[in-house]
N, C-alpha and C positions, 0 to 999 in steps of 0.2 A: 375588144382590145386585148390586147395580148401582151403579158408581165411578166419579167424577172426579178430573181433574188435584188439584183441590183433596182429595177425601179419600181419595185411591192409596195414599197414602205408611201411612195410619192402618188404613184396611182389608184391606191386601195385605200390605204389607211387612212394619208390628208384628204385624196376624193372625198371617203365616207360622212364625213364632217361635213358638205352640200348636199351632198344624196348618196341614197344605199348604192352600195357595189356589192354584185353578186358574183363570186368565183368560182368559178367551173376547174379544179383541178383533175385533170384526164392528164393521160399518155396516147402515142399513137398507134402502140402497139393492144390498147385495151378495146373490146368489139364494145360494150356498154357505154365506153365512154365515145364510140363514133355512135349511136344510137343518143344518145342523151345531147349530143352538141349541137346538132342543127335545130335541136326544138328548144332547147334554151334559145339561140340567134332569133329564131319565129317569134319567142315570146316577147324577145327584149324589143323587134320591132314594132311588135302588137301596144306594148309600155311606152312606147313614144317619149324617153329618156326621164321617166319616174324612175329607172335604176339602171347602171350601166353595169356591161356582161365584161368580167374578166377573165382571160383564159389563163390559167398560170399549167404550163407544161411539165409536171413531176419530174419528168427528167432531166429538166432544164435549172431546173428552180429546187436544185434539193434542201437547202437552209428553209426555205421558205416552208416546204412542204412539212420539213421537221419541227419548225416553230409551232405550226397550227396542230400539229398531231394527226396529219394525213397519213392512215395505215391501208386503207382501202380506196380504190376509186372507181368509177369518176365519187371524188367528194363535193359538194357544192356549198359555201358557207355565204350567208349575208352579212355585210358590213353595214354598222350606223356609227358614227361614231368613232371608229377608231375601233372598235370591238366587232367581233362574231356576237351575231345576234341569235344565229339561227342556222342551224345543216340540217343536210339529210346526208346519206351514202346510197349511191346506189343509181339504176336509169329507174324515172320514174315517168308514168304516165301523164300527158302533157296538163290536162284535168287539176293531178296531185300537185302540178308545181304550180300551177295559176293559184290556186289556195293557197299554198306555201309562203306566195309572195305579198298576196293580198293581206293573209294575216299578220306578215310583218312589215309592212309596207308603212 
């Protein structure tokens, strides 16, 4: 699913509070961040809605991305709660993010 500044706060935050939301903050002019986005999508089908995948566009979404303190992307942060639980930066190997999620899962 795919978020702005405007419905961040409804689909990320309140979500978090039934189950984790994972954010994928990319752009589409970033090469990492098109390498990193269709194996998150693989993974969140493989999850069979254990956490929902949200895309928030950096360019689209610039409050948003300042709020979290997104200086580098793609960033990915997990939501529980209403709170970031957990990021990484960077495209990671599909392996690294299966753990990633397991451990906070």
């Amino acid at each position: 699913m795919d978020v702005t500044d405007a419905d961040f706060q409804e689909k990320v935050i309140e979500k978090s509070k039934e189950v984790p939301v994972v954010v994928d903050f990319w752009a589409s002019w970033c090469m990492p961040c098109q390498i990193l986005g269709p194996v998150l999508e693989k993974i969140a089908g493989d999850y069979k809605g254990k956490f929902i995948l949200a895309k928030a566009n950096v360019d689209q979404c610039p409050n948003t991305s300042s709020t979290f303190g997104i200086m580098g992307i793609p960033a990915v942060k997990m939501f529980k709660n209403g709170k970031v639980i957990d990021e990484f930066v960077g495209a990671q190997p599909e392996p690294n993010i299966r753990a990633w999620l397991d451990k906070n899962m």
